[in-house]
C-alpha positions in Angstrom: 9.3 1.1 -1.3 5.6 -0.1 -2.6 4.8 -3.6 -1.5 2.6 -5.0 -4.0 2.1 -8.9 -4.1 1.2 -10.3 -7.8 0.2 -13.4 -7.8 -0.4 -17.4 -9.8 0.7 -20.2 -11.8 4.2 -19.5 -12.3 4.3 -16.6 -9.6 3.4 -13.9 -11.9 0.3 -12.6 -11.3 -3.1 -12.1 -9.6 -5.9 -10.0 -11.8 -8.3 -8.0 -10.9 -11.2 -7.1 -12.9 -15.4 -7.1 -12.2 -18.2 -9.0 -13.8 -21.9 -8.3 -13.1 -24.9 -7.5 -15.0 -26.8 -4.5 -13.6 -27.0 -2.3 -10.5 -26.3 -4.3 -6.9 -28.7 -4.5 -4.8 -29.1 -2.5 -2.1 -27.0 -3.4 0.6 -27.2 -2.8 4.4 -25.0 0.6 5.0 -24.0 0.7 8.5 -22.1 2.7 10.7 -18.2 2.9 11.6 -18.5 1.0 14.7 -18.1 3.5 17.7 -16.4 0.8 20.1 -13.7 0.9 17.7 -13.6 4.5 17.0 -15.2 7.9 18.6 -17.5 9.0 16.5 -16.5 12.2 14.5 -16.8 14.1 10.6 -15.7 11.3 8.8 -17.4 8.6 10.3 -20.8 10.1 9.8 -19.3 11.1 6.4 -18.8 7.2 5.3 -22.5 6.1 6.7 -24.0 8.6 4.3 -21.6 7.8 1.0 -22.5 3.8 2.5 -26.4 4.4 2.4 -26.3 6.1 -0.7 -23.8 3.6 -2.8 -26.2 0.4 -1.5 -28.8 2.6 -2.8 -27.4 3.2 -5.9 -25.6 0.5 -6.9 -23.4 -0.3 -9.5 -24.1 -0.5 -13.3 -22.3 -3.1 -14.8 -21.0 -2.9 -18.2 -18.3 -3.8 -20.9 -14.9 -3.1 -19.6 -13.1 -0.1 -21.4 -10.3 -0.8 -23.8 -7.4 0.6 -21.1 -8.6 -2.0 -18.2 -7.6 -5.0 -20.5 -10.0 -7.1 -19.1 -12.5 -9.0 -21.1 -15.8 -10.6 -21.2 -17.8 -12.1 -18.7 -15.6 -9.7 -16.5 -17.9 -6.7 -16.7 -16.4 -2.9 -15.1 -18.6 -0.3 -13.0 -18.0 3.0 -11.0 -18.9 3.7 -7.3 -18.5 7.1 -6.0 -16.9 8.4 -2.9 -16.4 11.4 -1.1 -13.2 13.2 -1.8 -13.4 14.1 1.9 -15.6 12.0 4.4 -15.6 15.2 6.1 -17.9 16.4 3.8 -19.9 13.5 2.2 -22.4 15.6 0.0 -19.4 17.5 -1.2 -17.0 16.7 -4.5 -17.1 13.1 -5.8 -14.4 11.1 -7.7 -15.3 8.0 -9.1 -13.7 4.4 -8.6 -13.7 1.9 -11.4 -14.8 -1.4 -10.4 -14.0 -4.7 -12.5 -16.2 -8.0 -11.3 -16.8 -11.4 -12.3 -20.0 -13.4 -11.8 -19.4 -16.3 -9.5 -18.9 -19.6 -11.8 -20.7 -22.0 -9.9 -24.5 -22.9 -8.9 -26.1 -19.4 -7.4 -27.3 -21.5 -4.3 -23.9 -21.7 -3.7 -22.8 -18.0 -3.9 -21.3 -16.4 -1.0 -20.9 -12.9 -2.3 -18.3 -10.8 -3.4 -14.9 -11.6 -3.1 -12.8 -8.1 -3.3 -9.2 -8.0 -3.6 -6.6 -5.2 -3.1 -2.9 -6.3 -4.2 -0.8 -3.2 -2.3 1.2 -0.2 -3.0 0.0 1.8 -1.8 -0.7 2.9 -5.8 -1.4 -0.5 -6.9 -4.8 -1.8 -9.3 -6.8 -5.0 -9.0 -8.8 -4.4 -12.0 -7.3 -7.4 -13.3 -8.3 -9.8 -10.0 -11.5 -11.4 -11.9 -8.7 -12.8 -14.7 -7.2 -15.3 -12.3 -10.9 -16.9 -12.2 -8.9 -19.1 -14.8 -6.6 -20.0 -13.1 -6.3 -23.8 -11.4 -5.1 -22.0 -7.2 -8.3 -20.2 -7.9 -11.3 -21.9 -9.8 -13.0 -23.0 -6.5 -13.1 -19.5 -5.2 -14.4 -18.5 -8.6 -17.1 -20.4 -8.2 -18.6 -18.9 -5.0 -17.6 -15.7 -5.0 -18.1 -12.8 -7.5 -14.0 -12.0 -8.4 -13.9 -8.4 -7.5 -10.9 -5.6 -8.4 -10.8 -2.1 -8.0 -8.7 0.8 -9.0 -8.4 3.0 -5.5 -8.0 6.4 -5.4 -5.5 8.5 -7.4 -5.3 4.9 -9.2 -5.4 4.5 -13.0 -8.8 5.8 -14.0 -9.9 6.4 -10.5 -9.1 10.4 -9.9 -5.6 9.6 -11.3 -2.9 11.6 -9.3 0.3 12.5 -10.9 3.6 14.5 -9.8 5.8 14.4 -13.0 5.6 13.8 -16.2 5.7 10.0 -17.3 8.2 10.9 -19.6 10.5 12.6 -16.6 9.9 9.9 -14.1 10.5 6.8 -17.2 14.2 8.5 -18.6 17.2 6.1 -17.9 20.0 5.4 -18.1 20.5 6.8 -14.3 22.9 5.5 -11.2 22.3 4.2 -8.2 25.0 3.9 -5.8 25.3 1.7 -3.1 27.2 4.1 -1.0 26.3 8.1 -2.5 28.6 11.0 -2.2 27.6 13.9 -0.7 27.4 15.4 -4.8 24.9 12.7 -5.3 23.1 13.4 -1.9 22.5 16.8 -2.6 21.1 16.0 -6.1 18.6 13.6 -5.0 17.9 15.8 -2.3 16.6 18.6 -4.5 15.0 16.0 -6.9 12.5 15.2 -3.6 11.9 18.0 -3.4 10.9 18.9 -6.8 8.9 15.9 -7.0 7.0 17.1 -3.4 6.4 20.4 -4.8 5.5 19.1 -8.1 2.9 16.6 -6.0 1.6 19.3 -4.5 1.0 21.8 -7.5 -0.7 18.7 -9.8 -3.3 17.8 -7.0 -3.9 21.2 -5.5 -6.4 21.1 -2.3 -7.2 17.4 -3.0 -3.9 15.9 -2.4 -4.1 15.6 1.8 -7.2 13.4 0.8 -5.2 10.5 -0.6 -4.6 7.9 2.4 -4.8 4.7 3.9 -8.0 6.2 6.5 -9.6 7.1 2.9 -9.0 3.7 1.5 -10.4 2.4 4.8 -13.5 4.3 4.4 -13.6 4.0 0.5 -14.0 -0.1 0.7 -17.1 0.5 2.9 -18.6 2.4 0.6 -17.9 -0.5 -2.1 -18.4 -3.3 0.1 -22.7 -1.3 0.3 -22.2 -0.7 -3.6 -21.9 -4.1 -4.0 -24.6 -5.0 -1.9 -22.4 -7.4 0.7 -24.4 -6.5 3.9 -20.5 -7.8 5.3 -17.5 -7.7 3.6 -15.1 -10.3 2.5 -11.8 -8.8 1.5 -8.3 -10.2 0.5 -5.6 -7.6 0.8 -1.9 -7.9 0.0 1.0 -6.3 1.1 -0.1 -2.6 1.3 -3.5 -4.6 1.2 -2.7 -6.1 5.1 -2.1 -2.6 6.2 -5.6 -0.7 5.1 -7.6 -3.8 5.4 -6.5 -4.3 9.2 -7.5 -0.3 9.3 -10.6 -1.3 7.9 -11.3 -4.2 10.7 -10.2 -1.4 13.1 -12.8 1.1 12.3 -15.8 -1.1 10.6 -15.3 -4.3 12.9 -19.0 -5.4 12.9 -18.7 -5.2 8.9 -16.3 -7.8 8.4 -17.4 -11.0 7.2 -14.5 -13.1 6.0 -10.4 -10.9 5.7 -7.1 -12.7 4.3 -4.1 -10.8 5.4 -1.3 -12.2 3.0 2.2 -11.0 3.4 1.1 -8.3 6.2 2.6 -4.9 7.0 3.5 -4.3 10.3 0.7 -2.2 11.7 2.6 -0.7 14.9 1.7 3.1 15.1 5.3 3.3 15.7 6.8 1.4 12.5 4.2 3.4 10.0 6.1 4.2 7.3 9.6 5.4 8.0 10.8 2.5 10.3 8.7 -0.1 8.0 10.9 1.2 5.6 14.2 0.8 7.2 13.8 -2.5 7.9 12.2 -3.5 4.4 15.9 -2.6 3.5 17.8 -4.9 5.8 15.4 -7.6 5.2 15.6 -7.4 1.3 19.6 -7.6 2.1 18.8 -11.0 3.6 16.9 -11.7 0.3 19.5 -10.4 -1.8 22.2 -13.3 -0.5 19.1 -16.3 -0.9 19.1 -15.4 -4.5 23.1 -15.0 -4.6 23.0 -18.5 -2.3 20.9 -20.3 -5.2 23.0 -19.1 -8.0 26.0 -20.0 -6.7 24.5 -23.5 -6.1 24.1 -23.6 -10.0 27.4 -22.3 -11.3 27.6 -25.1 -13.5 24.6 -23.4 -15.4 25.4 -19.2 -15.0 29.4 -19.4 -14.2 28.7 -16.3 -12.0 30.5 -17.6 -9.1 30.1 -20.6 -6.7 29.8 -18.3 -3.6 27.3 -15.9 -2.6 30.4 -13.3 -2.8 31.8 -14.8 -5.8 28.3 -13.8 -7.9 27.8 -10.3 -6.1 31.6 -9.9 -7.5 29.5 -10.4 -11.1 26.8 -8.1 -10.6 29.3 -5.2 -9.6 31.4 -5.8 -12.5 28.2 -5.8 -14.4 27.1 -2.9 -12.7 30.6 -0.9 -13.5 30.0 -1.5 -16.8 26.7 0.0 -17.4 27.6 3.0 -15.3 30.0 3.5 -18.4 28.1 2.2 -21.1 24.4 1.9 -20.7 22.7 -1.6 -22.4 20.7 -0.5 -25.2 21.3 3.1 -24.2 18.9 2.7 -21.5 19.8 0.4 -19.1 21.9 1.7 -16.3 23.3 0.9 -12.7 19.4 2.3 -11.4 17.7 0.2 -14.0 19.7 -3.1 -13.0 19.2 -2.7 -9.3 15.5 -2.2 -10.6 15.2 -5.4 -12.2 17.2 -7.7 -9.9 14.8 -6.1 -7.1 12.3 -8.5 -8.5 14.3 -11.0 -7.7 13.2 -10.1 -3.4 10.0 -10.4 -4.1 9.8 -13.4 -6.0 11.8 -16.2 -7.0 10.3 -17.5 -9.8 12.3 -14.5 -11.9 15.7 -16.0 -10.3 16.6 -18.2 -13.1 15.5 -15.5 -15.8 17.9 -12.6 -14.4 20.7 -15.4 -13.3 20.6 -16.1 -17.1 21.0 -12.3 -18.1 23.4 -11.9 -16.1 25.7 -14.9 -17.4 24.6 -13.4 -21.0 25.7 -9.7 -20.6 29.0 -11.0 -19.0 29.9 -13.6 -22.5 29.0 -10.6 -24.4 24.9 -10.8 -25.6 22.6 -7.9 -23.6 19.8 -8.5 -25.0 18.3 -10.7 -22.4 19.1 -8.1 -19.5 17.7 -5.3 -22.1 14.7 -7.5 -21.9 14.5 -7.4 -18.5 16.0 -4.4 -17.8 14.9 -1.7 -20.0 12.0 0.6 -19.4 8.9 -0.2 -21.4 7.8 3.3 -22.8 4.2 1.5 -23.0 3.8 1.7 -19.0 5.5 4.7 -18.2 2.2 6.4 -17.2 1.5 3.8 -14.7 4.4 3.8 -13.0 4.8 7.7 -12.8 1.1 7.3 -11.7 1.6 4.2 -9.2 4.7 6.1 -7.3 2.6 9.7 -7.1 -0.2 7.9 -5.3 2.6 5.9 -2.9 4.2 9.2 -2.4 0.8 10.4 -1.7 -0.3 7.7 0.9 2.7 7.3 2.5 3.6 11.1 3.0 -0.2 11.7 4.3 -0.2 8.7 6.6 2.0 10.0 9.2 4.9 12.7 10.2 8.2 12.0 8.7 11.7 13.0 9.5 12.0 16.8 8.2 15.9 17.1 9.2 17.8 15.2 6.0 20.6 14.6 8.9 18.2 11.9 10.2 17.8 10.3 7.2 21.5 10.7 6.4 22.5 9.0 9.8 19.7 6.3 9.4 20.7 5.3 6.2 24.5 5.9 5.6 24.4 3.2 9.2 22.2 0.7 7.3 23.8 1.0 4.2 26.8 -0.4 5.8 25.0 -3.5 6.9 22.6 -3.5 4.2 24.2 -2.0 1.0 21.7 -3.3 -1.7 18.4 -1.2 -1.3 19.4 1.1 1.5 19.3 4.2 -0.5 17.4 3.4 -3.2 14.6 2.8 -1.0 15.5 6.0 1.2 15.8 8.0 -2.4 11.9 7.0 -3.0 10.9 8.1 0.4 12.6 11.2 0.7 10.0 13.6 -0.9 7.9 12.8 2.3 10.6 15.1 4.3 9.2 18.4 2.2 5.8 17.1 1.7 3.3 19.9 1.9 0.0 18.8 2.7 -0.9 18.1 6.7 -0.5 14.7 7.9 -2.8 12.3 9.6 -1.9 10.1 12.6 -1.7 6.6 11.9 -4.4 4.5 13.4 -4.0 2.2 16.5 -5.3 -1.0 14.3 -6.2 -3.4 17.1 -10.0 -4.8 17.6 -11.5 -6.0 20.8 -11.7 -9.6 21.6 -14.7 -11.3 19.8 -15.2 -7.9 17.7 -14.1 -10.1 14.7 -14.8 -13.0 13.1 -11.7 -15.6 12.4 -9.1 -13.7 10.2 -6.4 -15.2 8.6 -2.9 -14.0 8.0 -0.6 -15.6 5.3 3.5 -14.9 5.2 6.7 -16.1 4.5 9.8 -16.2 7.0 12.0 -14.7 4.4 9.6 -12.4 3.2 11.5 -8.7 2.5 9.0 -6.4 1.1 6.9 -7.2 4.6 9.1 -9.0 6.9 8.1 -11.7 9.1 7.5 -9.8 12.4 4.7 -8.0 10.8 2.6 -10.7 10.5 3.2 -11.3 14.1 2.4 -8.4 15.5 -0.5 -8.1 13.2 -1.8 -11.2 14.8 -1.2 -9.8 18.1 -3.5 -6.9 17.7 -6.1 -8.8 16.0 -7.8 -11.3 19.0 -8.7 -14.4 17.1 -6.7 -14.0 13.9 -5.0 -17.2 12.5 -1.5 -17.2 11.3 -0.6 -19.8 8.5 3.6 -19.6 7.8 5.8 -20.7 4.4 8.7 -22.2 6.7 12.2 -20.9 4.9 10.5 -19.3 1.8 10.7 -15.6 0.8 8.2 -15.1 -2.3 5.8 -12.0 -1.3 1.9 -12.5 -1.6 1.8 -16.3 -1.3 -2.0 -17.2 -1.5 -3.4 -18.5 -4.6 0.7 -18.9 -5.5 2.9 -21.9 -5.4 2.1 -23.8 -2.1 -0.5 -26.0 -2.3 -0.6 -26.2 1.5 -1.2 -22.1 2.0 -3.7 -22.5 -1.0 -5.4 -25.3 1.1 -5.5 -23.2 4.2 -6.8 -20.0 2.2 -9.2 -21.7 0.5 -10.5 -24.4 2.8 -11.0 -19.9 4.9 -12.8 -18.5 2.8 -15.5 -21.1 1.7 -15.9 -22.1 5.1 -14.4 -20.2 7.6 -12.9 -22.6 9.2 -9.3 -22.3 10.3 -6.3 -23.9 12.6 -6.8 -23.1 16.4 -3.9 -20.5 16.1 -1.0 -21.1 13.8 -0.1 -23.2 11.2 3.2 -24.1 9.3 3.8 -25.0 5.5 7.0 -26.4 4.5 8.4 -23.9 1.2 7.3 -24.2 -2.0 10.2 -25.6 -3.7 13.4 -23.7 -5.2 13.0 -22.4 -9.0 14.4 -24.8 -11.8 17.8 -23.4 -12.9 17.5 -23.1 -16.6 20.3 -23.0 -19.2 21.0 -20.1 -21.4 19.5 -22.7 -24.1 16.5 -23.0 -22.3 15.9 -26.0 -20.5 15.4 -27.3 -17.3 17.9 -28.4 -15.3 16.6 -29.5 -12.2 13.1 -31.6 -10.9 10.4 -30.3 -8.8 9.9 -31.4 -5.0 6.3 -31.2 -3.7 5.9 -29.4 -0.4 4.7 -30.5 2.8 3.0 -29.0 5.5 2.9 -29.0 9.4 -0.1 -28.2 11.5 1.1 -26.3 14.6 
């Protein structure tokens, strides 16, 4: 499923969005770096789009309406190849979103780019979080740069269905399909492939994670950063450590927060697998903390006792929709949230304990599809699909991903299938794959890097970030002990935000590893609104 981290006060978000004046100045181009990769097409390919972007620049203006990201933020394009391969062939355009650094110019450090994940995900917003307290000394010395990658918003949007096909709900989601409902979802992938593949034509093998590599180059020289400094979540880890594979000698400063696991091996079918089990874990912390709060919700005082609630809830709307639109697939959609961060736990606890004394209009709230983004999300999942399908070879047998699946979903019934359902298209993709990258560097071919996760992490579990580490010589792992939020820089641990920040402005770092004690527990709130419960300031541990 996509793994995209949103960040700040409150755990909501991180924005992206650009500032600037006029055309960057020319930056220093470079070369991929040929210890880390043979030199071949599309190598060659991003040295010439690098020269000519630091030539050219980027021309700074207001923002268009659709960004939603105001003044000083200013928005640009930089053009890339559609295929390295052939650098003077077709262009697309990226839109670009950047904020002036804040503080004295003596003490700018550059550009500051940020990716949040996906793959399909937008950081046009990132120069909006400038405002934000976690983030107001980074604001200051760096320019706050977002970007729309490929097949992304504005940016040579893909698309494989209609919004209005991929928005319509009510619709199910069992936790344990029959073999009716497996045939059905079965020949919607393979609609959706084949619908993939008709909307982007020839241009559709050209959307992955190599591209995206190759595409932040090409920005980094636009920008005129002779070396890059880059923050990439989720998704983010994955291309960004592709990045530092092929363009070592570019990097300047790189956060890795809340990493994929960048094994050849685990890229993206077996990532996906154990994103399941790991968001099952997730699943019973949330189930864990509600029951600790019965007094508030009544859903049960056992993890059991308040998944017994959410069936019964589930039942229901499998009969009779919420608002006509919410459904079993639209609930499961909803309380997903809820494994990637907690700060929603109290929000759909109190739906939950609303819809079963009779009043659904909190989990409509929640729950509902918003007709308003349905062309984002149709347009987020194509360009996952996309990436993901491109990336690597799949399973082409549906008896692998039956066996796979129906053995998980026994130990892991609560986003086993929904997660395989998203996937599945990949197994009738039609465009040629690539072969995932070996992302490892040499020792000394970096700078410092820093990784950032969580133990409890689901959408990237934990032994990512370790093995992550292991292939990067020098890297510097910095852990939330017992805490499961995903994207946790610039969130709510001071101690992480120290780290991060205390990285980027100097580049300084522990010697290896680091430990923060967890951010503490959400507040349970009352269906009348109030608070229930204190706050507990973290700690932190050095390792």
């Amino acid at each position: 499923m996509r793994a995209v981290a949103l960040y700040g006060t409150a755990g909501a978000l991180i924005l992206s969005a650009m500032s600037s004046l006029a055309t960057a100045p020319a930056a220093h181009a470079g070369s991929a770096d040929t210890a880390a990769a043979p030199a071949s097409a599309e190598s060659t390919g991003t040295e010439v789009a690098a020269r000519r972007a630091a030539a050219t620049g980027i021309a700074f203006g207001k923002c268009a309406a659709v960004e939603q990201v105001s003044a000083p933020a200013q928005c640009g394009t930089v053009k890339v190849p559609l295929d390295y391969a052939h650098p003077n062939g077709k262009q697309i355009a990226l839109t670009v979103s950047r904020l002036r650094a804040t503080g004295e110019k003596a003490a700018r450090q550059g550009a500051l780019v940020f990716n949040p994940g996906g793959p399909g995900a937008s950081s046009m917003y990132f120069p909006l979080v400038a405002d934000f307290p976690e983030w107001k000394g980074l604001a200051k010395a760096y320019d706050m740069v977002g970007y729309a990658p490929r097949g992304v918003g504005r940016s040579a949007p893909l698309s494989c269905v209609s919004p209005a096909e991929f928005a319509k709900a009510p619709t199910g989601a069992p936790a344990f399909p029959s073999e009716a409902y497996k045939r059905k979802r079965i020949a919607q992938a393979k609609a959706y492939a084949e619908g993939c593949a008709r909307r982007a034509g020839s241009a559709l093998r050209h959307y992955t994670s190599l591209n995206n590599a190759r595409d932040l180059d090409v920005l980094r020289a636009a920008l005129g950063e002779k070396k890059l400094t880059f923050m990439g979540a989720s998704y983010g880890t994955y291309f960004g450590a592709v990045y530092a594979t092929l363009f070592p000698s570019h990097v300047r400063r790189m956060v890795f927060d809340s990493a994929v696991n960048p094994d050849p091996k685990q890229i993206w079918y077996d990532n996906n697998l154990d994103q399941s089990l790991a968001f099952e874990r997730r699943w019973e912390d949330f189930r864990r903390w509600v029951a600790k709060h019965d007094k508030t919700y009544h859903l049960g005082s056992t993890p059991q006792a308040v998944l017994a609630s959410y069936d019964k809830v589930r039942a229901r709307l499998a009969h009779d929709p919420a608002g006509g639109t919410v459904g079993p697939a639209q609930l499961q959609a909803a309380f997903l949230q809820a494994g990637y961060y907690d700060d929603v736990w109290a929000d759909r606890a109190a739906a939950l304990s609303a819809y079963l004394k009779g009043d659904p209009k909190p989990l409509i709230a929640q729950a509902a599809p918003d007709p308003k983004s349905a062309w984002d999300n149709e347009n987020g999942n194509a360009v996952y699909t996309a990436v993901e399908c491109n990336d690597t070879a799949w399973p082409r047998d549906w008896r692998t991903w039956d066996r796979d699946n129906t053995a998980l979903a026994r130990r892991a019934p609560f986003e086993t299938w929904d997660n395989a359902w998203m996937n599945l298209p990949c197994a009738f993709w039609k465009a040629p794959h690539q072969q995932p990258l070996d992302v490892r560097t040499a020792r000394g071919a970096l700078p410092p890097t820093l990784i950032l996760a969580a133990e409890r992490d689901a959408a990237t579990p934990y032994p990512g970030a370790l093995e992550l580490q292991r292939r990067l010589p020098g890297s510097v792992l910095i852990t939330e002990r017992g805490a499961g939020t995903h994207g946790i820089g610039g969130g709510a641990n001071a101690c992480v935000n120290n780290y991060m920040e205390e990285y980027l402005l100097s580049g300084r770092t522990p010697v290896r590893r680091a430990a923060c004690a967890p951010h503490p527990e959400p507040n349970p709130v009352s269906l009348d609104g109030r608070a229930l419960a204190g706050l507990v300031p973290p700690l932190d541990s050095a390792v």
